[in-house]
C-alpha positions in Angstrom: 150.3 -60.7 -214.2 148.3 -57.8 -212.8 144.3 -57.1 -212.8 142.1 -54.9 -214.2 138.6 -54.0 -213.5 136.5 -53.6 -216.5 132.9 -52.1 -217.4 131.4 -53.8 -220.4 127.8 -52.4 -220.8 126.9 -51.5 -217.1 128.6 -55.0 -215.7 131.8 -55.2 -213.9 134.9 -57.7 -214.6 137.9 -58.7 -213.2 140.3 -59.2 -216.1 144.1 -61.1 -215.6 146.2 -58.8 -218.0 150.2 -59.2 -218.6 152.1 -56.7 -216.5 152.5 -53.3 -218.8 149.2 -53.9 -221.0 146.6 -52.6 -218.8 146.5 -49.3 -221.4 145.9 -52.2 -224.6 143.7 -54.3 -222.7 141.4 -50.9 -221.5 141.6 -49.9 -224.7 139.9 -53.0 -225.7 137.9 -53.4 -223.1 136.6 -50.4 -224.8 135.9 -51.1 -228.1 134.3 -54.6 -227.0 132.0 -52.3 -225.0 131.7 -50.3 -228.0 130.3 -53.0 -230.0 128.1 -54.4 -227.6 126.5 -51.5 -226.6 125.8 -50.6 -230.1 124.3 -54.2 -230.8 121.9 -53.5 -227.8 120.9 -50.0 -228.8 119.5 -50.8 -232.0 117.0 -52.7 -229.9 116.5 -56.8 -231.7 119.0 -58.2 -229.1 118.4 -58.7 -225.4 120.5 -61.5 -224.3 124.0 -60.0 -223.3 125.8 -63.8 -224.7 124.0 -63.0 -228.2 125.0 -59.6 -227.9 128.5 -61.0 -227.0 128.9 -63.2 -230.0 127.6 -60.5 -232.6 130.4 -58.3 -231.3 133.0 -60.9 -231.2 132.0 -61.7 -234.7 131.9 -58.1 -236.1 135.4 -57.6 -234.2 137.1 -60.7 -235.8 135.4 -59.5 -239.4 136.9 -56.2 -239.0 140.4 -57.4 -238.2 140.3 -59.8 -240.9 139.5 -57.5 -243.5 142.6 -54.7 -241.9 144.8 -57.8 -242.0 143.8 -58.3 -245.7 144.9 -54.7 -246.3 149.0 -54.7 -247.1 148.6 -51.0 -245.7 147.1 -51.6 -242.9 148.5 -54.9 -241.5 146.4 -56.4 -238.3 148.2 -56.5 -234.9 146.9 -59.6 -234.4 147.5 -63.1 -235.3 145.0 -66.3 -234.7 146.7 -67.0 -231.7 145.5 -63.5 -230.2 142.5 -63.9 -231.2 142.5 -67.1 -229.3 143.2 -65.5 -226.5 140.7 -62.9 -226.6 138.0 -65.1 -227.0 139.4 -67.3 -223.9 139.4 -63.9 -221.9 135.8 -63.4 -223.1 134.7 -67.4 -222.3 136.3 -66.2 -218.5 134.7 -63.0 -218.5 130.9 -64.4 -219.3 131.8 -67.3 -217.2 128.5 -66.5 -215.4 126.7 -66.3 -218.7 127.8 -69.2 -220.8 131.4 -70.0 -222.9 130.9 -68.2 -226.2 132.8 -71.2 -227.8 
């Protein structure tokens, strides 16, 4: 198990990632940031745990819907997504568990 440190709108983290992931895990380090930022650009949300949770949300509907598409099936399962939410609950640990 290796870390990573990670940018997510302007704050720094220290993310655990399995050895030979770091590319997947800055990758979606990335589009988390993605979201986020875009959530706080349009202006009605301060609160980065808000922000957080309308991401994660938006994220989760999005791979549900490519996991409903036979041609595009989602690379991950509930049990990822578990996961990614736990890595989220440690990397807000400062801010507040999202679950």
């Amino acid at each position: 198990m290796s870390q990573i440190e990670a940018q997510i709108m302007g704050h720094g983290y220290a993310l655990g990632c399995p050895d030979g992931a770091e590319e997947r895990l800055h990758q979606a380090v990335g589009a988390v940031d993605l979201a986020m930022c875009k959530i706080r650009d349009a202006g009605k949300i301060k609160a980065r745990e808000r922000i957080a949770v309308l991401a994660a949300i938006n994220i989760a509907f999005d791979l549900h819907e490519t996991a409903k598409d036979p041609q595009n099936p989602s690379p991950m399962n509930s049990t990822d997504i578990a996961q990614l939410i736990s890595r989220l609950d440690d990397a807000l640990a400062d801010d507040g568990k999202l679950l």
